[in-house]
N, C-alpha and C positions, 0 to 999 in steps of 0.2 A: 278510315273505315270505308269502305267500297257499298253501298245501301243495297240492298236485296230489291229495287225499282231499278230499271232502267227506261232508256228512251231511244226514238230512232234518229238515228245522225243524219241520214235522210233529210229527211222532215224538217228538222231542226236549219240544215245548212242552206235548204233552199230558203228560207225566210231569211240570213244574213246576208245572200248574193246579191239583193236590192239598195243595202246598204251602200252607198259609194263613198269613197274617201273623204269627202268632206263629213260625211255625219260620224264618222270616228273623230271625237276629241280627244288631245293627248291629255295622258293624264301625270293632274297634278303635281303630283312627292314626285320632283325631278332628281331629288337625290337617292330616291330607291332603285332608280332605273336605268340603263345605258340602250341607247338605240332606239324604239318606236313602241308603246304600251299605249293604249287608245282603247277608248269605251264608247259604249253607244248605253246611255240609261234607259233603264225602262221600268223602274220604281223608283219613284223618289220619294222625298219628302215632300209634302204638302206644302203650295204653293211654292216652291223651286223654280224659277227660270232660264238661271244662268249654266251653263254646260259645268261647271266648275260644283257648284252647289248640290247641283241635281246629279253627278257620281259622287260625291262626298256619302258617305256611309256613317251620318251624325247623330252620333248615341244619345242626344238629348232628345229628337226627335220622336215625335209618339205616333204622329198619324202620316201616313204614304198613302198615293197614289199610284196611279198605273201614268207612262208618260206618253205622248201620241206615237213616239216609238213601235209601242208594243199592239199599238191598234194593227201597224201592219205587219204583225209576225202571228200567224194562227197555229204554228205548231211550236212555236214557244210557247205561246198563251194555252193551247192544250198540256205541256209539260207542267207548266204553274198550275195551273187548277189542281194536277196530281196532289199537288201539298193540303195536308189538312193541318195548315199552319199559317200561324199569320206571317204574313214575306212583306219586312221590309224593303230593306233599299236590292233592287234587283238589276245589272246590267249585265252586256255582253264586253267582255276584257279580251281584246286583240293584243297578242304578243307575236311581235315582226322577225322574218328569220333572221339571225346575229344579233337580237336582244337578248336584255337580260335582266333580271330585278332581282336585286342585292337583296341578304338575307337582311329579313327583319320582324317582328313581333307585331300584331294585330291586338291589342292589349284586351280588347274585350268582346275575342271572337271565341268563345268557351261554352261549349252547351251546357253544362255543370253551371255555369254563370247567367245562364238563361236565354243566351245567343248563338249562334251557330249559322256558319259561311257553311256553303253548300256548291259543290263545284258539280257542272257535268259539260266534260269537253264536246265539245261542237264537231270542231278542226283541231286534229294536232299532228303528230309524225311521230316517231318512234325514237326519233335523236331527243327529243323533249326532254328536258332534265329540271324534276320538280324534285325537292328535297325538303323535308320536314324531319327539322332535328338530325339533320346530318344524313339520313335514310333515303334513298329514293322511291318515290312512288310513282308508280307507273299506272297511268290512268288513261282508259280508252276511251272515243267517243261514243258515245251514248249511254256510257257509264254515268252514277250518279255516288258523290263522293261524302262525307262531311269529313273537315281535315279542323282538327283544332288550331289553331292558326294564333293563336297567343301562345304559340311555342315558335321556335325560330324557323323560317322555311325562306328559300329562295327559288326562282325559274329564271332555267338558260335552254334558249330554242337556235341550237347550232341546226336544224334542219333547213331546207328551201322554202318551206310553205309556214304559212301562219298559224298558229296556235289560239282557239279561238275558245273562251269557256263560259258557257252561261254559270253568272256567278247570284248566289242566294242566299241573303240575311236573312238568318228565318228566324223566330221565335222558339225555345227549345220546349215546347209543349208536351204533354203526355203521349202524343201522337207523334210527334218525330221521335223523342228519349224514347219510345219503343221502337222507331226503325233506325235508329241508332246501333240500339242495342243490336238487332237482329242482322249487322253488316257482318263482315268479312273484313278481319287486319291481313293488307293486302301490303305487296312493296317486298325489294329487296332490301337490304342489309348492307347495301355500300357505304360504309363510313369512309 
């Protein structure tokens, strides 16, 4: 579903350009991924240290934080406020041109289950190939997405440039399940 909010890519890209390669960690599950997938957090869990812990998105987890990350990105932290939700675990997910992350299930990313992953691309290109349930979806920057993700989806970025998505665990509250509702079933039909 494509949200009836969006943001300015603008805005958004100038606050990752400060970013330099070392504050992108790779991430983790090395077996979902082929080539270079690397996060910068900027929600975590409460008291998290380790670059490993602090992208982890740990469902036992009750209380989050903001991470000194997010002190220096003002037009991301204005996107965040937009939420009248509570946002857990919040980063930015770098996907490298000739990456890829292999299909696979998010088991308890379902707004009906009372969580919901919230994408809004930063950077991306147009070769970007995001598929949920076999379908592609085609998502622009500064769009604002929620993709049920305990169904099967994978990303391949055959483009030159990096694929950049501020990515959002959000609480599925009365206030999202209404902008939920009020989105747009966007995406072609490629099976």
């Amino acid at each position: 579903m494509r949200l009836p909010i969006s943001f300015d890519p603008a805005r958004m890209a100038r606050d990752i350009e400060q970013f330099s390669g070392d504050v992108w960690y790779p991430h983790f599950v090395a077996q979902h991924f082929e080539g270079d997938w690397s996060v910068v957090p900027l929600r975590s869990a409460v008291g998290e240290t380790h670059p490993v812990r602090m992208i982890y998105s740990d469902p036992t987890a009750t209380e989050f934080a903001d991470t000194p990350f997010l002190a220096w990105c003002p037009g991301l932290r204005a996107v965040l406020d937009r939420f009248d939700c509570e946002l857990h675990a919040v980063r930015l997910m770098r996907l490298a041109p000739g990456s890829s992350i292999k299909e696979h299930n998010d088991h308890d990313l379902d707004a009906e289950l009372g969580m919901a992953r919230l994408h809004i691309p930063v950077v991306t290109n147009p070769e970007v190939m995001f598929r949920l349930n076999g379908t592609k979806v085609e998502m622009k920057a500064g769009e604002a997405w929620y993709l049920r993700l305990s169904d099967p989806h994978s990303v391949a970025n055959p483009g030159r440039t990096d694929r950049i998505h501020l990515v959002i665990d959000a609480v599925a509250n009365d206030w999202l399940l209404n902008v939920i509702s009020r989105g747009v079933v966007s995406g072609h039909c490629e099976i």
